[in-house]
Backbone as CSV, one residue per row, in Angstrom:
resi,resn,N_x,N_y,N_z,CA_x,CA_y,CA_z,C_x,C_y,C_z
1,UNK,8.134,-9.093,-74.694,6.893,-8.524,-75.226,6.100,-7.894,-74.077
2,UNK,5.762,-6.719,-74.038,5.240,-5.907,-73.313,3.303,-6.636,-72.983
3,UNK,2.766,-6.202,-72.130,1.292,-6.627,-71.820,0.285,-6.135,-73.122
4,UNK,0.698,-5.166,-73.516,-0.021,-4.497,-74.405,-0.097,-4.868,-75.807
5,UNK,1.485,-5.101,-76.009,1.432,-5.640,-77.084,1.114,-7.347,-77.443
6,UNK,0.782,-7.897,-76.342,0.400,-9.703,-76.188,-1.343,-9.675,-76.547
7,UNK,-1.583,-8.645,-76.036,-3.269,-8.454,-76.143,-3.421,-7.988,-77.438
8,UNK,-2.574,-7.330,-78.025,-2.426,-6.666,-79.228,-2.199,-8.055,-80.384
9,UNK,-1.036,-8.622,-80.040,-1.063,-9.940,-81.320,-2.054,-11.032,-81.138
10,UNK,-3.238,-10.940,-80.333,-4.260,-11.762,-79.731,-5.168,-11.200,-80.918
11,UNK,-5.330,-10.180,-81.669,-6.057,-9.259,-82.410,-5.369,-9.461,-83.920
12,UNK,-4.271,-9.352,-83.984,-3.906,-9.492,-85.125,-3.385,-10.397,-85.752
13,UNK,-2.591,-11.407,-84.926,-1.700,-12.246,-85.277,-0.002,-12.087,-85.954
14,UNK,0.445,-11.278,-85.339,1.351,-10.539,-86.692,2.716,-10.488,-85.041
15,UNK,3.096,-11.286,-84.884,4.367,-11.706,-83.493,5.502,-10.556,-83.736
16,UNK,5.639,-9.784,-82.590,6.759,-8.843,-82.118,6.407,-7.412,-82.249
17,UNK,4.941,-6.969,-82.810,4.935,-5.121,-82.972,4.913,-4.717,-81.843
18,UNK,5.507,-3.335,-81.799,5.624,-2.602,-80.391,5.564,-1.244,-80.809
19,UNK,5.946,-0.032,-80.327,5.470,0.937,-80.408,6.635,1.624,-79.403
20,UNK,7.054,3.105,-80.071,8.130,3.425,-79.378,8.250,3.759,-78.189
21,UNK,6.940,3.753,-77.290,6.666,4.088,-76.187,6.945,3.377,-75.245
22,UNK,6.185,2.246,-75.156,6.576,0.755,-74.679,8.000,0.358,-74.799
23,UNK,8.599,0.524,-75.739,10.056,0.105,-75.878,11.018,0.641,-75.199
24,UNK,10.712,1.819,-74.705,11.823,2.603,-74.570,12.417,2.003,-73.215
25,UNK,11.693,1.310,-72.583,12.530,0.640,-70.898,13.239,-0.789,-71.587
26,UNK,13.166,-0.799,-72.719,14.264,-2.133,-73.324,15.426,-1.485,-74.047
27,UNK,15.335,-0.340,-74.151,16.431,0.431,-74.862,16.504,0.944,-76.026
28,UNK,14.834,1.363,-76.471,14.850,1.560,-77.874,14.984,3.138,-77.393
29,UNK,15.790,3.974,-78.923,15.909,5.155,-78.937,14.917,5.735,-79.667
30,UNK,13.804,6.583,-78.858,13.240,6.910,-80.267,13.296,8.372,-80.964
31,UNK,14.692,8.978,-80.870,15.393,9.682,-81.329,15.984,9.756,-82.466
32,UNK,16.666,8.445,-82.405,17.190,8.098,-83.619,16.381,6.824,-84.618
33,UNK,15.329,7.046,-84.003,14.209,5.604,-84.494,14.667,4.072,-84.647
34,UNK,15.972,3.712,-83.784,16.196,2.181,-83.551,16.653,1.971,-82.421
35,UNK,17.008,0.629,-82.251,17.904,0.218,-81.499,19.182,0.513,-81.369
36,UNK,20.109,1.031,-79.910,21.345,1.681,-80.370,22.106,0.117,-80.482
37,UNK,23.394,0.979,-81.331,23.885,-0.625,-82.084,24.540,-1.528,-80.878
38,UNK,24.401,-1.330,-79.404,25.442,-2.406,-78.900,24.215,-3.524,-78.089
39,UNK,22.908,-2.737,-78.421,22.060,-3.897,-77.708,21.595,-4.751,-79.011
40,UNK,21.529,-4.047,-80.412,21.714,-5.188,-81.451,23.162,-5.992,-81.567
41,UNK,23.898,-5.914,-80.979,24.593,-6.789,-81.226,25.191,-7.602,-79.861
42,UNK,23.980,-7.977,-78.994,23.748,-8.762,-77.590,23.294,-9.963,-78.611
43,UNK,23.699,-11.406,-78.599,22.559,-11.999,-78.730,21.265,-12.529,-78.646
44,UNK,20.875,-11.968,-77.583,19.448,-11.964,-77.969,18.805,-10.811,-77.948
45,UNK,18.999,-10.236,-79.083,18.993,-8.937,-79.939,17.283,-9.593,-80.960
46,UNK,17.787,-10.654,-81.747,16.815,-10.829,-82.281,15.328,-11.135,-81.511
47,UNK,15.510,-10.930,-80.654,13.764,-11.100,-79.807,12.943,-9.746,-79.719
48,UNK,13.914,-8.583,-79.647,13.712,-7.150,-79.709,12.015,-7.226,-80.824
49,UNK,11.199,-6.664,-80.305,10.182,-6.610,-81.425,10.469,-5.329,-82.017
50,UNK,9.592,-5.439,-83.681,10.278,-3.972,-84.489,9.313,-2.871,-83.352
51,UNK,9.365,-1.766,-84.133,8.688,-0.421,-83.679,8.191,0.228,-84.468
52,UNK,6.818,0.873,-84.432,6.195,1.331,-85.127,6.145,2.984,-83.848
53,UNK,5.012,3.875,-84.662,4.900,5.124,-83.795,3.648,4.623,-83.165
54,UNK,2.772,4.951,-81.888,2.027,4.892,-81.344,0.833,5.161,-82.249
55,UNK,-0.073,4.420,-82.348,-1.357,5.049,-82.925,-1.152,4.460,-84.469
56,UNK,0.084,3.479,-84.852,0.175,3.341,-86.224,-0.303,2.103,-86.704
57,UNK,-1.111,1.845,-87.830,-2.036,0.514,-88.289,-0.756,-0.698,-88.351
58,UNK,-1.466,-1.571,-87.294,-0.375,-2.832,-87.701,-1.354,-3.890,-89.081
59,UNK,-2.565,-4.367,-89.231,-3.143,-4.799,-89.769,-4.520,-5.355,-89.475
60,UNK,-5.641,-6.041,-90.263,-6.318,-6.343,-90.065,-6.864,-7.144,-88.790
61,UNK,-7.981,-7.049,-87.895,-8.071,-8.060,-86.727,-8.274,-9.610,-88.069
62,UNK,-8.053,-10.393,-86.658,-7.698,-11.578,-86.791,-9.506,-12.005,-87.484
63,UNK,-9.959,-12.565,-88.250,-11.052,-13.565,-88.743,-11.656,-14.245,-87.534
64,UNK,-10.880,-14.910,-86.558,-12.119,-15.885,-85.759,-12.285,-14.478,-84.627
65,UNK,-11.219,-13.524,-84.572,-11.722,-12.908,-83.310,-12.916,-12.176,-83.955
66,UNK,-12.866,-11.441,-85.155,-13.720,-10.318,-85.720,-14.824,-11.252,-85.683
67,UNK,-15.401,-12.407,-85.924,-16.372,-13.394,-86.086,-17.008,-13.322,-84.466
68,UNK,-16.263,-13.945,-83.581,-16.833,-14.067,-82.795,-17.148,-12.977,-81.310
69,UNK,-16.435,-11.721,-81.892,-17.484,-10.156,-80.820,-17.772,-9.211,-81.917
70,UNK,-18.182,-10.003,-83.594,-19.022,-8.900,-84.322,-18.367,-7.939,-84.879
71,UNK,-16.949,-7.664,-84.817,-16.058,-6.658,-85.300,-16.873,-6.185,-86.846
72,UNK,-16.791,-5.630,-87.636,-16.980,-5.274,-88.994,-15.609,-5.701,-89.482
73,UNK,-15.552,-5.955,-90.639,-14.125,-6.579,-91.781,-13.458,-5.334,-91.683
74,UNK,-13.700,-4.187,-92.148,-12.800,-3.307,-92.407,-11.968,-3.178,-90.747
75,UNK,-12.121,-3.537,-89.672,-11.775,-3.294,-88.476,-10.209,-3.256,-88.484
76,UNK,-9.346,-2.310,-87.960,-7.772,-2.214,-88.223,-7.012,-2.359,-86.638
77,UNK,-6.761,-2.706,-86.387,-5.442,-3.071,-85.157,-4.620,-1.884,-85.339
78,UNK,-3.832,-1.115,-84.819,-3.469,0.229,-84.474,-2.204,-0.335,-83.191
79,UNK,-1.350,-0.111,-83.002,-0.399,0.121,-82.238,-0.575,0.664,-80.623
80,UNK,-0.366,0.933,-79.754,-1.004,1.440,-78.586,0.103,2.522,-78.366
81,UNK,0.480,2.430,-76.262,1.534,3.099,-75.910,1.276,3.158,-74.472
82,UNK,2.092,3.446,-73.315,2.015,3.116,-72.091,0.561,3.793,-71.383
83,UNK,0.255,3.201,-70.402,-0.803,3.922,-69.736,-0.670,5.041,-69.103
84,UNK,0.435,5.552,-68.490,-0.006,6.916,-68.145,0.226,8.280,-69.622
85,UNK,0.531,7.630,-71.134,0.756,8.117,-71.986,-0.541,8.362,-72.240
86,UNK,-1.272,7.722,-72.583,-2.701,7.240,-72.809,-3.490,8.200,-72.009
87,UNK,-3.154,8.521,-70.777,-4.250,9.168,-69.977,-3.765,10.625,-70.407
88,UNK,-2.516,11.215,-70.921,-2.162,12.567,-71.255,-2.799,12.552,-72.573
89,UNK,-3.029,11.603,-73.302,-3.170,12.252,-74.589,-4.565,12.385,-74.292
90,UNK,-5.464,12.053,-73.453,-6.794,11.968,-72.810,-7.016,13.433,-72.378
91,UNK,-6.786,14.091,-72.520,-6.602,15.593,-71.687,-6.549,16.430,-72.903
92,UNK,-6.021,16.004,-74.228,-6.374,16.320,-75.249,-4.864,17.672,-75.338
93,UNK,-4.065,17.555,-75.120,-2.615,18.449,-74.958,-1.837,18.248,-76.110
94,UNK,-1.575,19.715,-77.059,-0.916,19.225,-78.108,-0.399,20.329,-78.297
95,UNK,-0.247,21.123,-77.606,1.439,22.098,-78.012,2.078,22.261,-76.487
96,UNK,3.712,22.753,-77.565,4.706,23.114,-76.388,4.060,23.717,-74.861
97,UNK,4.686,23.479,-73.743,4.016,24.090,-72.520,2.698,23.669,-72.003
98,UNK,1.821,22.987,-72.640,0.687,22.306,-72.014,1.220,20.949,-71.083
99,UNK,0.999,21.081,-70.013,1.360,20.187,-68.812,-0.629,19.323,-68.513
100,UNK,-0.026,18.278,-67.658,-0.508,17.565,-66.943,-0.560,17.148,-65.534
101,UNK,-0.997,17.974,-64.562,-0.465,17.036,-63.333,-1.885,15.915,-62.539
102,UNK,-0.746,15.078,-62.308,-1.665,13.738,-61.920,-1.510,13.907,-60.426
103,UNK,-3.113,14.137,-59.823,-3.153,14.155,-58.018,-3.744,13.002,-57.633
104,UNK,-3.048,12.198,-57.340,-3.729,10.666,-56.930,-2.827,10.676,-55.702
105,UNK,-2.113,9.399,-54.996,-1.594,9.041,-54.101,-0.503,9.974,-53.860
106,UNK,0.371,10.174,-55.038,1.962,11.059,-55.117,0.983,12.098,-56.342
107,UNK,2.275,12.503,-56.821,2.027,14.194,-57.346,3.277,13.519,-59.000
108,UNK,2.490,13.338,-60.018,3.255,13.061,-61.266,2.721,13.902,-62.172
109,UNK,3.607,15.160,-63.042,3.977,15.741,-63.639,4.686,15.206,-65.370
110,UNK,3.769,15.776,-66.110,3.799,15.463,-67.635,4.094,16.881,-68.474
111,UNK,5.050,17.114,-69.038,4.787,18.618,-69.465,5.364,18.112,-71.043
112,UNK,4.468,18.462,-72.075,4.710,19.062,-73.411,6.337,19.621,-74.033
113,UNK,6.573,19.556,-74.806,8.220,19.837,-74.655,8.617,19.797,-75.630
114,UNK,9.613,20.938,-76.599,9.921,20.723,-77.805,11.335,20.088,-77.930
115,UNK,12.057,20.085,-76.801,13.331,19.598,-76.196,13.176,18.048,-75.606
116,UNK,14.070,17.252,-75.864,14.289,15.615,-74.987,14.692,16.518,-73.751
117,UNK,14.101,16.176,-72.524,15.066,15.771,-71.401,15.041,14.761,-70.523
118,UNK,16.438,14.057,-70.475,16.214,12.596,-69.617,17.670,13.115,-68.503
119,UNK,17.138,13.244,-67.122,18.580,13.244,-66.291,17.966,11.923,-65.209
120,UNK,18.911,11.274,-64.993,18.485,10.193,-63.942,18.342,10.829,-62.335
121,UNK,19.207,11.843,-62.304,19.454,12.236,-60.811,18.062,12.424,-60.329
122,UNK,17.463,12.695,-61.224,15.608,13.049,-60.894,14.536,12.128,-60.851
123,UNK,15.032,11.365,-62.047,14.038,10.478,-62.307,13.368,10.990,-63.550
124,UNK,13.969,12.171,-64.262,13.404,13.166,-64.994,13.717,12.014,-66.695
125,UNK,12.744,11.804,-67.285,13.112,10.905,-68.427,12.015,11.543,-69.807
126,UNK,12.182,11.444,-71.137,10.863,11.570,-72.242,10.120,10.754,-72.634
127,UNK,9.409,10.866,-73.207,9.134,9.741,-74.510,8.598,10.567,-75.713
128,UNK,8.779,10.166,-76.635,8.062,10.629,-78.026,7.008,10.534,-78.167
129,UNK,6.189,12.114,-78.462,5.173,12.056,-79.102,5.090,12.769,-80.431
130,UNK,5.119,11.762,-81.265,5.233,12.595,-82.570,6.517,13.546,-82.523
131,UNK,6.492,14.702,-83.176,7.680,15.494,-83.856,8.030,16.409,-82.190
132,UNK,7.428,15.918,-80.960,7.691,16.623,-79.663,7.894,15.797,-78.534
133,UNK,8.468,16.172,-77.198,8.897,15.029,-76.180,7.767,15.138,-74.890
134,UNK,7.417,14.206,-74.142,6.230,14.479,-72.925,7.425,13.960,-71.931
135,UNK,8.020,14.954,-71.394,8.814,15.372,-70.609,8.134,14.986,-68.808
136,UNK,8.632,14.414,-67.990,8.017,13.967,-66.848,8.763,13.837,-65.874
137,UNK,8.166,13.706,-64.510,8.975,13.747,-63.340,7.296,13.281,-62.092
138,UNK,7.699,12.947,-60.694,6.945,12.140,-59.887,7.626,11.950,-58.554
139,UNK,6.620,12.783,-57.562,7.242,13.487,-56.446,6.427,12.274,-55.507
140,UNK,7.188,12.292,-54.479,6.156,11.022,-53.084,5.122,12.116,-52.263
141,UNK,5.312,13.184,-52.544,3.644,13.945,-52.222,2.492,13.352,-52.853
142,UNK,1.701,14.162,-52.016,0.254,13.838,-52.701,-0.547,13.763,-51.939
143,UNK,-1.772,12.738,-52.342,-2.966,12.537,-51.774,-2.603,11.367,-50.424
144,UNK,-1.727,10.556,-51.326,-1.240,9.470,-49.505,-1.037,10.399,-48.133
145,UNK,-0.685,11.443,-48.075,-0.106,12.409,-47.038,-1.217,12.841,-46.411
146,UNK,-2.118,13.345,-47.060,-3.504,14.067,-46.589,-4.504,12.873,-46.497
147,UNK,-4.234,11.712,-47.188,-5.091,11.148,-46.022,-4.218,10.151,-44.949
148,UNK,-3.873,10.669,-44.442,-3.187,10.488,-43.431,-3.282,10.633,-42.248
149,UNK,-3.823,12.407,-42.592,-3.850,13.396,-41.558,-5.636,13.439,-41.702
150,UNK,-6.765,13.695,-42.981,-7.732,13.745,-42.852,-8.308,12.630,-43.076
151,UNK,-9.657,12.629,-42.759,-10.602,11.847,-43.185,-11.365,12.888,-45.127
152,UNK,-11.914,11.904,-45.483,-12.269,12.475,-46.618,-13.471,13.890,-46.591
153,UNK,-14.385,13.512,-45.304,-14.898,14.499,-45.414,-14.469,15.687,-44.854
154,UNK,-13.693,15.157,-43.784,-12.932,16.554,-43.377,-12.155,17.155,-44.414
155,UNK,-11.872,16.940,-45.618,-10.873,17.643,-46.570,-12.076,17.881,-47.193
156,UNK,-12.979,17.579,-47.396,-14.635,18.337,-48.295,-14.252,19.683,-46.999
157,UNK,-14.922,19.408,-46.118,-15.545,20.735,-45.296,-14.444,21.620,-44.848
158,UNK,-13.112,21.024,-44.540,-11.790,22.164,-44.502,-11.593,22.703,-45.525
159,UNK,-11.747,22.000,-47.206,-11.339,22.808,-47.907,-12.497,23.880,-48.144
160,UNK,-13.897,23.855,-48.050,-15.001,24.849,-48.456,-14.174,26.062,-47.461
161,UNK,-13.709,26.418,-46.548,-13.323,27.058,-45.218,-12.423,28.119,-45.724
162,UNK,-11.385,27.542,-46.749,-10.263,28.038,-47.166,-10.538,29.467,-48.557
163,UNK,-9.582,30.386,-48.267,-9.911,31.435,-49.108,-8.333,31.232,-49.544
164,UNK,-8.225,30.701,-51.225,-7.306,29.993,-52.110,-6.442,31.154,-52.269
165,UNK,-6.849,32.821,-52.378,-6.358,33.906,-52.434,-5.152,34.647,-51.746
166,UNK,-5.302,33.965,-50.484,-4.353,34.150,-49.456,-3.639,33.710,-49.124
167,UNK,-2.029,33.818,-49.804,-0.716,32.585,-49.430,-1.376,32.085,-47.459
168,UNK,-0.589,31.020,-47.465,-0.393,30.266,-46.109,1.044,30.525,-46.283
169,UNK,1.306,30.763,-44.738,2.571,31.345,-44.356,3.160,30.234,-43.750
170,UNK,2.470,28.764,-43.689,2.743,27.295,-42.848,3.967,27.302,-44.494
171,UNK,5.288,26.455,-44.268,5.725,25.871,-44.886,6.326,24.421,-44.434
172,UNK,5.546,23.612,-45.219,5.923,22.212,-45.100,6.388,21.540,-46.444
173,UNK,7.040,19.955,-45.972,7.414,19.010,-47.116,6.256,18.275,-47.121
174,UNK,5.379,17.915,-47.057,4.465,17.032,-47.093,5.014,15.532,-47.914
175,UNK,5.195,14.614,-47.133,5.299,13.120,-47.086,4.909,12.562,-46.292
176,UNK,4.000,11.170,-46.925,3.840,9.903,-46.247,5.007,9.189,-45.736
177,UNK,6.057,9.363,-46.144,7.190,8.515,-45.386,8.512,9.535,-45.613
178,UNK,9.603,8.651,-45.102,10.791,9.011,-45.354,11.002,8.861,-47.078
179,UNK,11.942,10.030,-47.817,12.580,9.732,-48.935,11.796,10.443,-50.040
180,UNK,12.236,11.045,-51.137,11.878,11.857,-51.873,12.884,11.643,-53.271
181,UNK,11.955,11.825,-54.086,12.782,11.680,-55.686,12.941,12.986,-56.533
182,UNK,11.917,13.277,-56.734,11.577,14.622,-57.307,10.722,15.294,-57.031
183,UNK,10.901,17.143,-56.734,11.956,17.954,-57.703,13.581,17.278,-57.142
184,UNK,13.424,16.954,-55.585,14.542,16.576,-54.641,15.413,15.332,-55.103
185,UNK,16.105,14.945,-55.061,16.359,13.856,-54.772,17.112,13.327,-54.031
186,UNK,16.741,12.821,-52.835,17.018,12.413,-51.262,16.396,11.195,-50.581
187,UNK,16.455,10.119,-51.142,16.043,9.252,-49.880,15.852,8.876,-48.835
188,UNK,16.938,9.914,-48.011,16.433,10.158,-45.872,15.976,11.294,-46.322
189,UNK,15.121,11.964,-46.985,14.595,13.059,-46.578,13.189,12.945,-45.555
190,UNK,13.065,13.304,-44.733,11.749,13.466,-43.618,10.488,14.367,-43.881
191,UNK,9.831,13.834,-43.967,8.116,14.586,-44.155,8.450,15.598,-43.028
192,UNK,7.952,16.691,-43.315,8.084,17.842,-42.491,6.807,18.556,-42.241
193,UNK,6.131,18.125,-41.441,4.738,18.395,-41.425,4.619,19.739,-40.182
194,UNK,5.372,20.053,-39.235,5.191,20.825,-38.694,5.707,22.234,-38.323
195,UNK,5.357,23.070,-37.793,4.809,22.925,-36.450,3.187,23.192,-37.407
196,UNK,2.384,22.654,-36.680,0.739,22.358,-36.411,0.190,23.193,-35.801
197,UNK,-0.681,24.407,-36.661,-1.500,25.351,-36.139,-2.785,24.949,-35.229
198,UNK,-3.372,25.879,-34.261,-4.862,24.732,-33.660,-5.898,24.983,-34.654
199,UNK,-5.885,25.914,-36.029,-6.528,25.657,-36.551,-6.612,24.511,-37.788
200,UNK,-7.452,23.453,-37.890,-7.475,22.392,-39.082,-7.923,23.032,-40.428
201,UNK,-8.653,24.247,-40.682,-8.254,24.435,-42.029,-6.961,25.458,-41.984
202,UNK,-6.616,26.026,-41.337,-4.837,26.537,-41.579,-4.200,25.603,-42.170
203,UNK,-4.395,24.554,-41.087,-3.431,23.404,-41.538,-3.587,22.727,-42.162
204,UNK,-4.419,22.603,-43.435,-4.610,21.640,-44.619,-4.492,23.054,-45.758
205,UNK,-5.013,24.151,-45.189,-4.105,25.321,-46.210,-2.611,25.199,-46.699
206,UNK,-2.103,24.993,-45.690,-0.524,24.888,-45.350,-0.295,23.900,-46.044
207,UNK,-0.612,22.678,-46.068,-0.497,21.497,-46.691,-0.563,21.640,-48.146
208,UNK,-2.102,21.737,-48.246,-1.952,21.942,-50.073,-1.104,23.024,-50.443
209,UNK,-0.941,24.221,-50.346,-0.207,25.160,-50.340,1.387,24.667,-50.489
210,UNK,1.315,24.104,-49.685,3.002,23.481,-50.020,3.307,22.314,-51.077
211,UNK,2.312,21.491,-51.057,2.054,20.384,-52.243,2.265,21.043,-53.758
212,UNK,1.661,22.541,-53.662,1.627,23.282,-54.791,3.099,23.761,-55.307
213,UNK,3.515,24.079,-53.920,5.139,24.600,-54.245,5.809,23.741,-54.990
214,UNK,6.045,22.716,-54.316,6.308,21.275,-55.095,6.248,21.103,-56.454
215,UNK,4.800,21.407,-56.790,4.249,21.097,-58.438,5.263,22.296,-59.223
216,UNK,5.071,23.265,-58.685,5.742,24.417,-59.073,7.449,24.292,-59.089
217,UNK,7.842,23.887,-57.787,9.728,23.570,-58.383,9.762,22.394,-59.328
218,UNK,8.651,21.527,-58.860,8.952,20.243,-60.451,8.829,20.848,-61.857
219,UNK,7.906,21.635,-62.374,7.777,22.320,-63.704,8.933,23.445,-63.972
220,UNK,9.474,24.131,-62.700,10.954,25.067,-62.831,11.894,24.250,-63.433
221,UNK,12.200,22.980,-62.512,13.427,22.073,-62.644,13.425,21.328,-64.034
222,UNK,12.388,21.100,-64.390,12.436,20.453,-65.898,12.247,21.577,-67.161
223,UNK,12.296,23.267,-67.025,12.834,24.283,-67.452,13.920,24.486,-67.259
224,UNK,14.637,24.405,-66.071,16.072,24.440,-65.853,16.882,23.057,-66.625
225,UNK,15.961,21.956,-66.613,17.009,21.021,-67.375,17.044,20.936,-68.689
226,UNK,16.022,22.106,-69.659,15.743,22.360,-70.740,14.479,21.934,-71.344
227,UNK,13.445,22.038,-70.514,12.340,21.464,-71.059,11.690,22.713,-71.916
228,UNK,10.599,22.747,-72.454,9.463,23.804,-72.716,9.211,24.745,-71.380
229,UNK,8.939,25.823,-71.190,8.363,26.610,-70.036,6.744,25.984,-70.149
230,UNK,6.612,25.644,-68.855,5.192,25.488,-68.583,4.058,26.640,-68.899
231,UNK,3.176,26.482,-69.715,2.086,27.846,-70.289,0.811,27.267,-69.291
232,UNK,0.169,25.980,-69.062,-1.020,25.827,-68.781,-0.796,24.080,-67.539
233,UNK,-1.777,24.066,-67.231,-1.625,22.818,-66.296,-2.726,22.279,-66.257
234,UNK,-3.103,20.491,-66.952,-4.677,20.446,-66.388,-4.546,19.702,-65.363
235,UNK,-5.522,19.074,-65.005,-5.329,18.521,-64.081,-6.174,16.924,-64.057
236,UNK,-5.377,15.947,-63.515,-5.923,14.652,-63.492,-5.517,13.739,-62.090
237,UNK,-6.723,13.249,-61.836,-6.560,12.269,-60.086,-7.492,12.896,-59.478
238,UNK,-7.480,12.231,-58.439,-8.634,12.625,-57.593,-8.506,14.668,-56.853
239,UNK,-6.993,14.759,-56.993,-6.944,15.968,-56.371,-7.743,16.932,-57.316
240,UNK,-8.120,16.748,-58.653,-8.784,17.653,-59.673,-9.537,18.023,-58.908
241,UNK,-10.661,17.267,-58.222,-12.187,17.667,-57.255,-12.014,18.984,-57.019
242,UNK,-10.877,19.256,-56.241,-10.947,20.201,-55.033,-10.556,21.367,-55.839
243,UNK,-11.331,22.255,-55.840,-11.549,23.429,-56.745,-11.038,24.799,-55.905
244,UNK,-10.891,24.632,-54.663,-9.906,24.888,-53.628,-8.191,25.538,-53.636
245,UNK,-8.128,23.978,-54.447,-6.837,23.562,-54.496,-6.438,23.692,-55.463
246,UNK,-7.156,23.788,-56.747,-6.873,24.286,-58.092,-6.273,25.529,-58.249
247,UNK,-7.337,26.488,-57.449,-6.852,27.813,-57.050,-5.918,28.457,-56.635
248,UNK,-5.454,27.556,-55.770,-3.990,27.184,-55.277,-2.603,27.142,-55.773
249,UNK,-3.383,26.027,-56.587,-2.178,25.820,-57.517,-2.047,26.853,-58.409
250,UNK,-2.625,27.840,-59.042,-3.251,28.663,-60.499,-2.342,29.908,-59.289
251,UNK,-2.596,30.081,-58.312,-1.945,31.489,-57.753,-0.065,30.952,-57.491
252,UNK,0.264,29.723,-57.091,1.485,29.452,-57.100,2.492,29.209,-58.187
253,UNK,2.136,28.330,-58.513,2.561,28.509,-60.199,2.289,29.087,-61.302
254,UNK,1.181,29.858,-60.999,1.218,31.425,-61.991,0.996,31.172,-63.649
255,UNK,0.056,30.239,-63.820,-0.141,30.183,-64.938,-1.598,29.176,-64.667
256,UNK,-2.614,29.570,-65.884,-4.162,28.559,-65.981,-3.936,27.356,-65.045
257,UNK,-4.838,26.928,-64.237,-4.591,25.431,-63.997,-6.394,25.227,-63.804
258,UNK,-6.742,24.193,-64.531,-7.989,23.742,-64.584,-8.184,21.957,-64.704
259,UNK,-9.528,21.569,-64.177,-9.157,20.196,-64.515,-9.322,19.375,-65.919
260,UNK,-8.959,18.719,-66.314,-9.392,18.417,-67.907,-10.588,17.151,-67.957
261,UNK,-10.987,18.175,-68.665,-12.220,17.193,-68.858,-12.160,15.521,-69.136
262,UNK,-10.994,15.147,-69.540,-11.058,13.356,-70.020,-9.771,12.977,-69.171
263,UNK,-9.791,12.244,-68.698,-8.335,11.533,-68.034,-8.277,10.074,-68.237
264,UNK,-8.624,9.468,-68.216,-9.232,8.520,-68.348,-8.042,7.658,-69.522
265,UNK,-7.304,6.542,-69.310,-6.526,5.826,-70.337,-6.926,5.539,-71.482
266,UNK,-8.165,4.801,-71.257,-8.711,4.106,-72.080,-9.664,4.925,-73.451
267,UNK,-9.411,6.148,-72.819,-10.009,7.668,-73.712,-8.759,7.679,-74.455
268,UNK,-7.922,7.684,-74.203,-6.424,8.221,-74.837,-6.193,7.201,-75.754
269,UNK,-6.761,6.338,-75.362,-6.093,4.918,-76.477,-7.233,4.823,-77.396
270,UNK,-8.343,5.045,-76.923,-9.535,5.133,-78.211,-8.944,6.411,-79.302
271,UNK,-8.600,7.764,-78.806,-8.291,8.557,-79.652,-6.764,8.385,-81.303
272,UNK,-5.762,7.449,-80.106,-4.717,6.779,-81.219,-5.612,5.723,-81.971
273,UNK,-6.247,4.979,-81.479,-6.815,4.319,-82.298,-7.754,4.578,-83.456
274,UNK,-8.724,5.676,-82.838,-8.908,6.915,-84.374,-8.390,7.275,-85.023
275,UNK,-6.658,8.032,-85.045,-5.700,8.447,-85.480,-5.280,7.624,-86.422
276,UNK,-4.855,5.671,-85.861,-4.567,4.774,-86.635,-5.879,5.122,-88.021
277,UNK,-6.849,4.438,-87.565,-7.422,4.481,-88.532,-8.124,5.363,-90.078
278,UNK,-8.232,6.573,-89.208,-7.823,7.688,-90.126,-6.983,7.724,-91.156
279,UNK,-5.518,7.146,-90.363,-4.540,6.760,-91.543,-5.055,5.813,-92.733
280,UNK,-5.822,5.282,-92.272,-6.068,3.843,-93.964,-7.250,4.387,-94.517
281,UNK,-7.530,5.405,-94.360,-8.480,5.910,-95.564,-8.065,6.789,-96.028
């Protein structure tokens, strides 16, 4: 039983619902909407909880919980789905080609998709949303790398410096360590940070600039493995701030990139949980 769903039968009382999202690292298909037949027939098959779709009414909250934080009776329990699912549907993305990229520590990529694609060599895997797939991939770039090299305010005042218009001719790998998954996949691969201009905003040009390339072969490579073509990109993590770097990204990968207004998990899971409920009226 997944975390989500333990907090979930704490609410309802109703032992084993899950949601096809959550399931899918136990082996549920949600392609064919079950279990494929050789892990039902493992014995301990029967522990498997059923599956519902994300966002779907499991039943009433429980009586002593609704009693004691005030719930209203009509109150409905709803199904959930993983957290970084939660933070895409937070961004509010609902056709083919609307992407997500997440700038926090590394660089993780969500793209919209009317096609499954799962290749392991990447790390490249789906999950179901509704009648379409949220197609993904998650590079060891990112924000760990740059602060590495900056302090925070120096990436405020280097990036004001920078004119987003003008490729940087610096090409780097930008990594915090050895080893890389995706678009690459190489585990001795080496952060390639140099050679080092004497100017410090060149060289955080160069940096994001190349971080961007990155974002850009990850959204190619999951077109090349049959995904949706990327149309739009919002943006979520701390790298959204830098309006800099947005720019950046919007001239390299050649299509809108803006930040989205909600990122936030717990936004994404309030909205299925509207959805659930919607359903029972």
């Amino acid at each position: 039983m997944h975390q989500s769903d333990w907090l979930l039968w704490l609410l309802h009382g109703e032992y084993g619902v899950s949601d096809y999202n959550n399931t899918l690292k136990v082996g549920y298909d949600p392609e064919i909407d079950s279990y494929p037949s050789w892990l039902m027939s493992q014995p301990y098959a029967y522990m498997l909880p059923s599956v519902r779709a994300p966002g779907a009414p499991i039943g009433s909250i429980k009586e002593d919980v609704r009693a004691q934080f005030g719930f209203p009776k009509n109150c409905v329990v709803c199904t959930g789905t993983t957290d970084s699912i939660a933070a895409f549907l937070a961004a509010r993305t609902t056709e083919p080609g609307k992407a997500v990229t997440s700038l926090g520590s590394t660089l993780a990529i969500k793209l919209l998709s009317n096609a499954r694609v799962d290749d392991a060599r990447f790390g490249v895997y789906s999950h179901r949303l509704d009648d379409m797939w949220l197609v993904g991939g998650a590079s060891n770039t990112g924000g760990a790398v740059l602060r590495q090299l900056f302090t925070d305010d120096q990436l405020v005042a280097l990036s004001h410096e920078i004119d987003p218009s003008v490729p940087s001719l610096l090409d780097y790998y930008p990594l915090p360590k050895r080893g890389e998954r995706f678009p690459v996949s190489d585990p001795n691969m080496m952060p390639r940070l140099q050679p080092r201009p004497e100017s410090d905003t060149a060289y955080l040009h160069g940096i994001l600039e190349s971080i961007a390339r990155i974002e850009a072969k990850g959204y190619n490579l999951l077109k090349e493995l049959g995904a949706s073509m990327v149309e739009e990109v919002l943006t979520a993590g701390g790298g959204a701030r830098n309006d800099k770097w947005t720019a950046i990204r919007g001239r390299v990968l050649g299509v809108p990139v803006r930040k989205a207004e909600q990122t936030e998990a717990a936004y994404g899971a309030a909205l299925l949980a509207l959805k659930g409920a919607n359903a029972t009226h």
